[in-house]
C-alpha positions as CSV (number, residue, x, y, z in Angstrom):
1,X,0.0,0.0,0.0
2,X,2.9,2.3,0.4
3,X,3.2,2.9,-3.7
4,X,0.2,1.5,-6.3
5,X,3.2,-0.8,-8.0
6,X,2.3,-3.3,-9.7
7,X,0.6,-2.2,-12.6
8,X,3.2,0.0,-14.0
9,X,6.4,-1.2,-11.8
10,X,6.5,-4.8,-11.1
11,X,4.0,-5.9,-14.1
12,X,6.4,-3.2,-16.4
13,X,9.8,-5.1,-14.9
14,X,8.5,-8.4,-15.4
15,X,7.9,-8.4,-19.3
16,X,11.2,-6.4,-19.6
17,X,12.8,-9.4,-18.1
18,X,10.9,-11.3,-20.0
19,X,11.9,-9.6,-23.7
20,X,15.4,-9.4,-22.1
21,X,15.5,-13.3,-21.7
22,X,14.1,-13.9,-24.7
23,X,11.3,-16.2,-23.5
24,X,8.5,-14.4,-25.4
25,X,5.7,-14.1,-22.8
26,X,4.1,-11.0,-22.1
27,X,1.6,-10.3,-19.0
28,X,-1.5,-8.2,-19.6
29,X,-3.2,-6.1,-17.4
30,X,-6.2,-8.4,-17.3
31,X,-3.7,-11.4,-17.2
32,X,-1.7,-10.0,-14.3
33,X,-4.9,-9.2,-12.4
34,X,-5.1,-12.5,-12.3
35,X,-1.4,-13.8,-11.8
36,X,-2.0,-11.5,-8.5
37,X,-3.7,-14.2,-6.5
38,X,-0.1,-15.8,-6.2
39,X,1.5,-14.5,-3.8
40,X,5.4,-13.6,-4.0
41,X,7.0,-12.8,-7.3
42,X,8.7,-15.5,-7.8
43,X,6.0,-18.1,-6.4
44,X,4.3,-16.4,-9.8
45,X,6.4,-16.9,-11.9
46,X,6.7,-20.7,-11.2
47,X,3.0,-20.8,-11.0
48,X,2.9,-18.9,-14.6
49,X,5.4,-21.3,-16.7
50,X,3.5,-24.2,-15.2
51,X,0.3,-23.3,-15.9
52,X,1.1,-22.4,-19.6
53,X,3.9,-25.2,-19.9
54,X,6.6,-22.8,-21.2
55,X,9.8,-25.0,-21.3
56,X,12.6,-22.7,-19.5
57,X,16.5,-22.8,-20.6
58,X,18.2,-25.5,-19.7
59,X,17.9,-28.7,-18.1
60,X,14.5,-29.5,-16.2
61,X,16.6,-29.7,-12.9
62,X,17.6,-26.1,-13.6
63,X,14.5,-24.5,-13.2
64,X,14.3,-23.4,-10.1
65,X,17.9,-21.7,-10.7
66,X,16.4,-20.0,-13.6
67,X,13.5,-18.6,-11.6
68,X,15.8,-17.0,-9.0
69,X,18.1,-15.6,-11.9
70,X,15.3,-14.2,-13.4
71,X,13.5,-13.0,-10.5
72,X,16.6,-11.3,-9.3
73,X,17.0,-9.4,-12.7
74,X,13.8,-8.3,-12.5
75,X,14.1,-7.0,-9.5
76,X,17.2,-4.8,-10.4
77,X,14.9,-3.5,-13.4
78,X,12.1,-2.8,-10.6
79,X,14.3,-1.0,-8.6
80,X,15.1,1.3,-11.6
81,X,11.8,2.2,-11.9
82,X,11.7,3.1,-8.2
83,X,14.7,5.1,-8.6
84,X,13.6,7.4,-11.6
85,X,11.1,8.6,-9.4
86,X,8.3,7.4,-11.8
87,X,6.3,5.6,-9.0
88,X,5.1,7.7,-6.5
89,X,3.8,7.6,-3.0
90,X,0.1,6.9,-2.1
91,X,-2.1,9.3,-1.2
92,X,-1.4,9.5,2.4
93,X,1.2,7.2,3.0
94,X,4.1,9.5,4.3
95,X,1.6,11.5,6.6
96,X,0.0,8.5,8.3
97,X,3.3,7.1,9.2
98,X,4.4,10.6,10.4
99,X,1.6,10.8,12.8
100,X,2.3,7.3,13.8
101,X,5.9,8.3,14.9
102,X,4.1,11.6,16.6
103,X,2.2,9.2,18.5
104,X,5.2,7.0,19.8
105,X,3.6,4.1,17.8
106,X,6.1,1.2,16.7
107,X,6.3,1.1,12.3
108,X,7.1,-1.9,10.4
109,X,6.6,-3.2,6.8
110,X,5.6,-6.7,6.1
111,X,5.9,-7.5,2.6
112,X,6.6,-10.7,-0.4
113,X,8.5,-7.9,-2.1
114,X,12.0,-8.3,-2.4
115,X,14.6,-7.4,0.1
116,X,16.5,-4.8,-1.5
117,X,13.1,-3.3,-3.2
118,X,11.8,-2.9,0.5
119,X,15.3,-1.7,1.4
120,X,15.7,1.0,-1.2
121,X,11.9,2.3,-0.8
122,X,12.8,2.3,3.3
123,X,15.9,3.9,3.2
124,X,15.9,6.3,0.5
125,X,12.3,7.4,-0.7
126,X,11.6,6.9,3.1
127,X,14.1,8.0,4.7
128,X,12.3,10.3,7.0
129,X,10.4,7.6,8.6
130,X,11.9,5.4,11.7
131,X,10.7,1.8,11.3
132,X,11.0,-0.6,13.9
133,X,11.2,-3.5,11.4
134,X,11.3,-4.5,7.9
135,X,10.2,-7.9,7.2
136,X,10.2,-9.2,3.2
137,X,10.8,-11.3,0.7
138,X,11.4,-14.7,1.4
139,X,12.3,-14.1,5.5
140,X,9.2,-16.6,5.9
141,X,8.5,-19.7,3.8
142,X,4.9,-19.5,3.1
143,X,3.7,-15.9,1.1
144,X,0.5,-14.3,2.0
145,X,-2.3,-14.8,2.5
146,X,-0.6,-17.2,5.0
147,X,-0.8,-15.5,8.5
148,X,3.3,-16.3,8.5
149,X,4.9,-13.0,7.8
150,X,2.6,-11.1,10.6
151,X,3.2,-13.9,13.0
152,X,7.1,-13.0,12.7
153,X,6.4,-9.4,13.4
154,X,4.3,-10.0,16.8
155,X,7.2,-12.4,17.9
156,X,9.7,-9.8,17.2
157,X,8.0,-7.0,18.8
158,X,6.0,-9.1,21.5
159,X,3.1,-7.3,21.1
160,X,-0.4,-8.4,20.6
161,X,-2.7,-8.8,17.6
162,X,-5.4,-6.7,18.6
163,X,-2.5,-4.1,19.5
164,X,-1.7,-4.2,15.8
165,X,-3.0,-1.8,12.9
166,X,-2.4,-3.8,9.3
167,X,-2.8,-1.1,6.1
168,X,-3.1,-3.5,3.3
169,X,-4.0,-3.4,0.0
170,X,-4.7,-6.6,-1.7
171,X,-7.1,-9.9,-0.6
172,X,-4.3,-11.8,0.2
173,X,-3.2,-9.4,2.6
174,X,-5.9,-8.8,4.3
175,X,-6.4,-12.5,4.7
176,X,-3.2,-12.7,5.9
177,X,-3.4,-10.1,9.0
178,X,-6.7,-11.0,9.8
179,X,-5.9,-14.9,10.1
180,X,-3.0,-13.2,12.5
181,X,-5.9,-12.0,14.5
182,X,-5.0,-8.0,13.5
183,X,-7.0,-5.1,13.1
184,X,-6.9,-4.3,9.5
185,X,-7.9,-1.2,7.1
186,X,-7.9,-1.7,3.2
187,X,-6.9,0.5,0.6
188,X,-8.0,0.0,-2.8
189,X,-5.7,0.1,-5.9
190,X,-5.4,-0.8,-9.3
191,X,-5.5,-3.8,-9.6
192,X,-7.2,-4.7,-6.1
193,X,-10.5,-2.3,-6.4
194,X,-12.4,-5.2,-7.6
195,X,-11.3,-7.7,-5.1
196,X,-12.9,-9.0,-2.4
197,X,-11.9,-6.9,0.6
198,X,-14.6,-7.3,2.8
199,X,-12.6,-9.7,5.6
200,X,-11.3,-6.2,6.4
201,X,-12.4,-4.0,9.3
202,X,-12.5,-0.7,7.5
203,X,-12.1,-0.4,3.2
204,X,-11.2,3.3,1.7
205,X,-10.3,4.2,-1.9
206,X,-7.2,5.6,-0.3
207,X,-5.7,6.7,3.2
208,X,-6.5,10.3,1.3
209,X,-5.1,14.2,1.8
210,X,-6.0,16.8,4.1
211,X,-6.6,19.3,1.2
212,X,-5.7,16.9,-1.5
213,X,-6.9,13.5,-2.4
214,X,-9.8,12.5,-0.2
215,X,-10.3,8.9,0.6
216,X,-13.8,7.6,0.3
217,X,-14.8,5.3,2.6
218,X,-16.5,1.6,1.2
219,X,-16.9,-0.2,3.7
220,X,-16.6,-0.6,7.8
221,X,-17.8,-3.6,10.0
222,X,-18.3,-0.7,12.2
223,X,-19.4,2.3,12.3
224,X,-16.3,5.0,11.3
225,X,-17.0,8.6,10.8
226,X,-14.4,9.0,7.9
227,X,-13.7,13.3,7.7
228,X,-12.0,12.6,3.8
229,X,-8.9,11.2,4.6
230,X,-7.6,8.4,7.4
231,X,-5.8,10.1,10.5
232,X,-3.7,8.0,13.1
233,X,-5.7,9.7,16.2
234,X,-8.8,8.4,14.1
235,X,-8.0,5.0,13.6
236,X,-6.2,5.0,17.5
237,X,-10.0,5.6,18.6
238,X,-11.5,3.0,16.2
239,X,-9.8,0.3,17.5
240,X,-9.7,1.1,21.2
241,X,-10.8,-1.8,23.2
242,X,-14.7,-0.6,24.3
């Protein structure tokens, strides 16, 4: 949730690869959409060669080498995009995390995004946030919507799931931090607006802009009096043990 990505920066990197290697496959919007139910980049793109039988280079017992290779390139060409500055922030993003370190609140990332993706948005286009964690890539074996990846962050910080505030952004996701017992709000994007998002406690377009974008608000399982865009002090309330 922290930039809309994958339709033009993962999707983009991935057929670049793709041409690059010479294994001429392209994903589609619509096809991609779909891919997106797959959790983990390259837990896709083993799910994608199977499913359409494409043989890869070299011997069968090489495949999985292959897949890493090409996984990592793509990655380097993601990161490029990152870098030129063509993928922006969400609406949001930067301000809900500064009022979250206002507040004295702990900040991690969970994601199935690689390491040094999560690194480079963390450290450089985020620099001016403290996090208390970053968990990705493959630092658990099973991807979301496995509970996995937010079960490693309540371990590390010992604190409990209904102490927890998940911003999420696809199905799997907000499976994930819900089978981890969190509190979770949903952002909408892309490729995620038609998706089932309902598990969710709250579901907004966007976390929206104080004088800029406002977030509309879809869905709550309780009542939330949204003011156009999500405020820490807001959700803090929300979720307050009654």
């Amino acid at each position: 949730m922290i930039i809309d990505t994958e339709r033009d920066g993962h999707r983009v990197a991935f057929n670049q690869a793709f041409r690059e290697f010479q294994l001429g496959c392209e994903w589609s919007v619509e096809r991609y959409r779909g891919l997106l139910r797959t959790g983990g980049g390259k837990e896709r793109l083993r799910h994608f060669f199977r499913q359409e039988g494409i043989p890869l280079p070299g011997s069968p017992g090489e495949d999985e080498a292959f897949i890493l290779k090409l996984h990592q390139h793509k990655t380097q060409l993601f990161i490029a995009l990152i870098e030129s500055g063509r993928l922006p922030l969400r609406s949001g993003v930067r301000r809900l995390m500064h009022e979250a370190m206002q507040s004295g609140l702990r900040l991690g990332i969970c994601t199935t995004s690689d390491e040094r993706a999560a690194a480079f948005i963390t450290s450089r286009i985020l620099a001016d946030i403290r996090f208390d964690f970053v968990l990705a890539g493959d630092i658990v074996s099973r991807k979301k919507p496995a509970p996995d990846i937010y079960l490693l962050a309540l371990e590390k910080t010992g604190l409990k799931p209904t102490e927890c505030i998940v911003i999420e952004d696809s199905r799997n996701g907000v499976l994930a931090a819900k089978a981890a017992g969190m509190h979770v709000v949903a952002t909408t994007s892309t490729f995620t607006r038609e998706e089932d998002l309902g598990d969710a406690d709250i579901v907004v377009s966007c976390l929206g802009e104080p004088g800029g974008e406002r977030a509309e608000l879809l869905s709550a399982q309780q009542p939330f009096a949204l003011r156009g865009w999500v405020g820490m002090d807001l959700l803090q309330r929300h979720f307050s043990p009654r």
